[in-house]
Wavefront OBJ file of the C-alpha trace (Angstrom):
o trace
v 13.654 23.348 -2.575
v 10.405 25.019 -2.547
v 8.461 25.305 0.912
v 5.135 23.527 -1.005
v 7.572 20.936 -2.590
v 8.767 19.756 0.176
v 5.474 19.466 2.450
v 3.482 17.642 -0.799
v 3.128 14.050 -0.037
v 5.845 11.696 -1.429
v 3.654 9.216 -4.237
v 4.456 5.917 -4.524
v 5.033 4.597 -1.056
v 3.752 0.951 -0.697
v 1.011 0.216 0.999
v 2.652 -1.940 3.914
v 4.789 1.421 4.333
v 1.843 3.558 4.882
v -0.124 1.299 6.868
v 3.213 1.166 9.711
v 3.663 4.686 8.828
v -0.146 5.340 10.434
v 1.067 3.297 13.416
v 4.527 5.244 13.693
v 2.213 8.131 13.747
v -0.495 7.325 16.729
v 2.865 6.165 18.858
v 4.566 9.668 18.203
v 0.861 11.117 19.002
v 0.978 9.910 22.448
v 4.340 10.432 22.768
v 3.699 14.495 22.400
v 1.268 14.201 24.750
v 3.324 12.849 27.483
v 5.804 15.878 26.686
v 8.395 13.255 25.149
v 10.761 15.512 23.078
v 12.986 12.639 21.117
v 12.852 9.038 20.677
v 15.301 6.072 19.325
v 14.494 4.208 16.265
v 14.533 1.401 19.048
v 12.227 2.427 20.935
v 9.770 3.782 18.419
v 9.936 0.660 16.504
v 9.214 -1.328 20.179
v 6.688 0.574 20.702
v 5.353 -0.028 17.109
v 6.062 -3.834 17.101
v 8.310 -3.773 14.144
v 11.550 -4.542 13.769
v 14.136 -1.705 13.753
v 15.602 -2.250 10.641
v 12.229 -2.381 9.121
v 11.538 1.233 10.617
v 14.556 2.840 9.749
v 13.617 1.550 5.448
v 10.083 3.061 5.797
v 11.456 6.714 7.537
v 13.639 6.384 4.557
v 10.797 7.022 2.453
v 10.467 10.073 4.039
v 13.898 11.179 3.908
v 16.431 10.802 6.950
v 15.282 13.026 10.017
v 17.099 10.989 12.842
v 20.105 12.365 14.769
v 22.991 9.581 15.558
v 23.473 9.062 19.236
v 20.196 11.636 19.559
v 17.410 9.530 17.643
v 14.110 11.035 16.025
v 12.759 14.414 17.319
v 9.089 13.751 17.775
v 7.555 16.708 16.848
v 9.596 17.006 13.603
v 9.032 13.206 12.425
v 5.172 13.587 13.319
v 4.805 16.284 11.234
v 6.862 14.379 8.190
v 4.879 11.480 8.585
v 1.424 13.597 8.402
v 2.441 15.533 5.652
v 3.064 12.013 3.768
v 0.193 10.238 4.804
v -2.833 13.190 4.383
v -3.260 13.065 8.278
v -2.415 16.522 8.125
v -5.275 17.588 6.163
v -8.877 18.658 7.387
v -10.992 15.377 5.667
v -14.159 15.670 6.547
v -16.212 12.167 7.538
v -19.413 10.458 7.667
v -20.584 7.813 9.273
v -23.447 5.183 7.577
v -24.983 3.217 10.458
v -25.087 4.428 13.694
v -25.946 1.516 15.850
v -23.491 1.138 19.065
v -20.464 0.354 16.607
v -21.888 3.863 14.109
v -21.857 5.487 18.202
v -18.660 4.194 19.716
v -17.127 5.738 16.182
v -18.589 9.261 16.287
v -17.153 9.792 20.024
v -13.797 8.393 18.874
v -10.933 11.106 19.847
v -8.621 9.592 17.688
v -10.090 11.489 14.840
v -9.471 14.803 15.552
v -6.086 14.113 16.530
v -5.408 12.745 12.920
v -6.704 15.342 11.145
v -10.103 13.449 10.496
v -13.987 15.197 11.691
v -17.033 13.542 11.627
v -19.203 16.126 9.673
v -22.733 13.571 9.252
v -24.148 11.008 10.238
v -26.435 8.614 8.293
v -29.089 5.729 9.073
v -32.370 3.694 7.731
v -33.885 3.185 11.108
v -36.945 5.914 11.334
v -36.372 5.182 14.664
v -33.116 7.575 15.223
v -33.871 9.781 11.816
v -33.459 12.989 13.578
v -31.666 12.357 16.448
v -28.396 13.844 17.807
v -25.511 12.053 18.583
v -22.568 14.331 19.829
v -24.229 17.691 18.421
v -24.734 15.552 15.109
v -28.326 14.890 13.158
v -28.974 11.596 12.130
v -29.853 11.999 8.136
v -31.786 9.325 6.334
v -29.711 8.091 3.123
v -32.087 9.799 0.969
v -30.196 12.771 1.794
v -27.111 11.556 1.510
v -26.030 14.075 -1.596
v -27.606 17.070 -0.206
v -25.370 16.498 2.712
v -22.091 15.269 1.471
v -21.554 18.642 -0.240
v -18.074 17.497 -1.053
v -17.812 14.223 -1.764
v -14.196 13.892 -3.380
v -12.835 14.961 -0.357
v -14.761 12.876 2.048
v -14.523 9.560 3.570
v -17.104 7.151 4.491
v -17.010 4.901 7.323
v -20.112 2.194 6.551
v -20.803 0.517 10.455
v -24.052 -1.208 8.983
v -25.587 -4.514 8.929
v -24.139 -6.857 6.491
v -26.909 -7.094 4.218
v -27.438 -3.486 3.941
v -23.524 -2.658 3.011
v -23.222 -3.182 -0.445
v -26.842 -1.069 -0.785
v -25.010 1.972 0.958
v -21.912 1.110 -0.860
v -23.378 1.972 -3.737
v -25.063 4.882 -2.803
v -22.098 6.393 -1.705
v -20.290 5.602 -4.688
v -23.298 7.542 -6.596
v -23.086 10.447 -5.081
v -19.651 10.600 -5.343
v -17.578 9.544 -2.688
v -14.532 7.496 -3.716
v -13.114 6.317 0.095
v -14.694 4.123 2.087
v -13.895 2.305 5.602
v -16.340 -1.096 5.791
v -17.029 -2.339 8.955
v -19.666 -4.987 7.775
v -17.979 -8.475 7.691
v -18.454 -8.619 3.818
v -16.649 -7.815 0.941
v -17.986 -5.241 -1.538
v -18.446 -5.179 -5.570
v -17.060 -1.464 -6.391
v -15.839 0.265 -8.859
v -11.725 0.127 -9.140
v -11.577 3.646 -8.805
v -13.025 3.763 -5.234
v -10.437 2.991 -2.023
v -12.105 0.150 -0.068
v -10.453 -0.455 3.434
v -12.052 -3.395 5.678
v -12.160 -3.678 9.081
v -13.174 -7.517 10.138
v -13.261 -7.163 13.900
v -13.772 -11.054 14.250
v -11.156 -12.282 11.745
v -8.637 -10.149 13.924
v -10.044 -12.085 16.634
v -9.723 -15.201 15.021
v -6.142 -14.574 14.080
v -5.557 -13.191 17.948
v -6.861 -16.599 19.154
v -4.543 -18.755 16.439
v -1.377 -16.534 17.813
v -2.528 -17.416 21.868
v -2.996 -21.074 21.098
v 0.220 -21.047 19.002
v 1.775 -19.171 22.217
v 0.185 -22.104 24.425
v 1.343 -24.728 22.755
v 4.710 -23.462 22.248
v 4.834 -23.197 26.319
v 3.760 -26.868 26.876
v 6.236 -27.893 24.122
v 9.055 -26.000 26.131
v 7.590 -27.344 29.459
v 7.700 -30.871 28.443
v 11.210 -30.393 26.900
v 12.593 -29.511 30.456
v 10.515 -32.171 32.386
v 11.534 -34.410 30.224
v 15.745 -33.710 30.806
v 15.253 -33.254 34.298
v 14.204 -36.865 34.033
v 16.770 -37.869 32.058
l 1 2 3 4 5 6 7 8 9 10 11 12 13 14 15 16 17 18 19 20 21 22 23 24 25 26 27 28 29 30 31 32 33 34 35 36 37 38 39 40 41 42 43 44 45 46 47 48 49 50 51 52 53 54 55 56 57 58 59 60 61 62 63 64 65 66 67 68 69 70 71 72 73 74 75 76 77 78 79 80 81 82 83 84 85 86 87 88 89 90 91 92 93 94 95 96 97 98 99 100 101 102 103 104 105 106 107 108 109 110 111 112 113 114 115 116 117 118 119 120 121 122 123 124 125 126 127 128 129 130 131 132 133 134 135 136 137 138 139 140 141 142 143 144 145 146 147 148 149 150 151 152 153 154 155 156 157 158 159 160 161 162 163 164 165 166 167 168 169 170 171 172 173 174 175 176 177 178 179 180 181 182 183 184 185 186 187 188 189 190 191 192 193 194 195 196 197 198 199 200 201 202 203 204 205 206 207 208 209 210 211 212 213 214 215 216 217 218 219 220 221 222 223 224 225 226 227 228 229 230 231 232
């Protein structure tokens, strides 16, 4: 098989498969960094929350690079997985909105270590036009395709106020970027061509607080059970 064949990035996988293939990934990251040289399928998918089996059909994707009795090497499966994923390409980022959510994103470390770098920084408020944050100017949106001098290969992470996301939305679609990452707790009206992916920090709450009260009442159910035969 040809070196480039084998490193291009298998099509096809489903999307459930990449998004626990991204989590396999930031496990195996830290993993390296502790100095841990091989891992079961056990313990990676424990340390994923996933079931085992359901690990061992997405790595299958990939092709089989686990050892019986030995497990998965670590450095070999991280590299499969970024190879499959993009992670191991150099896409550049910007960032629309840089409020303390547009802040808290530009001194994320987990970019870097993905293969992601925030290259600008964009916002409406004349307030911080021109400002640095982390070695990075703050650009009005008016320059937003000056900037983005390759917009194919960029992604867009929009941290802005609701009302003002499907504005920049737009704008980024215009000037040609086709990936975005919405942090504004609203849904956007795009083109099918451009890759929306939303983050709604207080729906994942929400469904956090359904699994703890689920969790709660599953413990007073249980607790009641046993008072109940002990009176009995």
């Amino acid at each position: 098989m040809d070196e480039n064949e084998s490193r291009a990035p298998r099509t096809g996988l489903p999307s459930a498969t990449v998004e626990r293939l991204a989590i396999y990934l930031g496990v195996l990251n830290t993993l390296e960094e502790q100095g841990v040289a091989t891992i079961s399928s056990g313990e990676l998918a424990a340390a994923a929350d996933v079931n085992p089996a359901q690990l061992r059909k997405d790595l299958s994707h990939l092709g089989s690079y686990g050892i019986r009795g030995v497990g998965y090497d670590v450095q070999s499966l991280r590299f499969h997985i970024d190879q499959n994923i993009g992670s191991a390409e150099d896409w550049p980022v910007v960032i629309v909105g840089v409020g303390n959510l547009g802040r808290a994103l530009v001194n994320h470390s987990g970019f870097l270590s993905r293969g992601f770098r925030v290259v600008a920084l964009f916002d409406a408020d004349p307030a911080v036009i021109g400002r640095t944050v982390e070695g990075h100017r703050i650009h009005p949106l008016t320059e937003l395709a000056a900037v983005v001098t390759d917009p194919q290969a960029t992604i867009a992470v929009i941290a802005t106020p609701v009302h003002a996301a499907q504005q920049v939305a737009d704008q980024l679609v215009a000037a040609g970027v086709g990936c975005l990452l919405n942090f504004a707790a609203t849904g956007l009206d795009l083109p099918p061509r451009v890759t929306v992916r939303r983050v709604d920090l207080g729906s994942e709450l929400q469904i956090l607080a359904y699994h703890r009260l689920r969790s709660l009442a599953d413990t007073a159910m249980a607790s009641n059970v046993t008072v109940s035969a002990l009176g009995d």
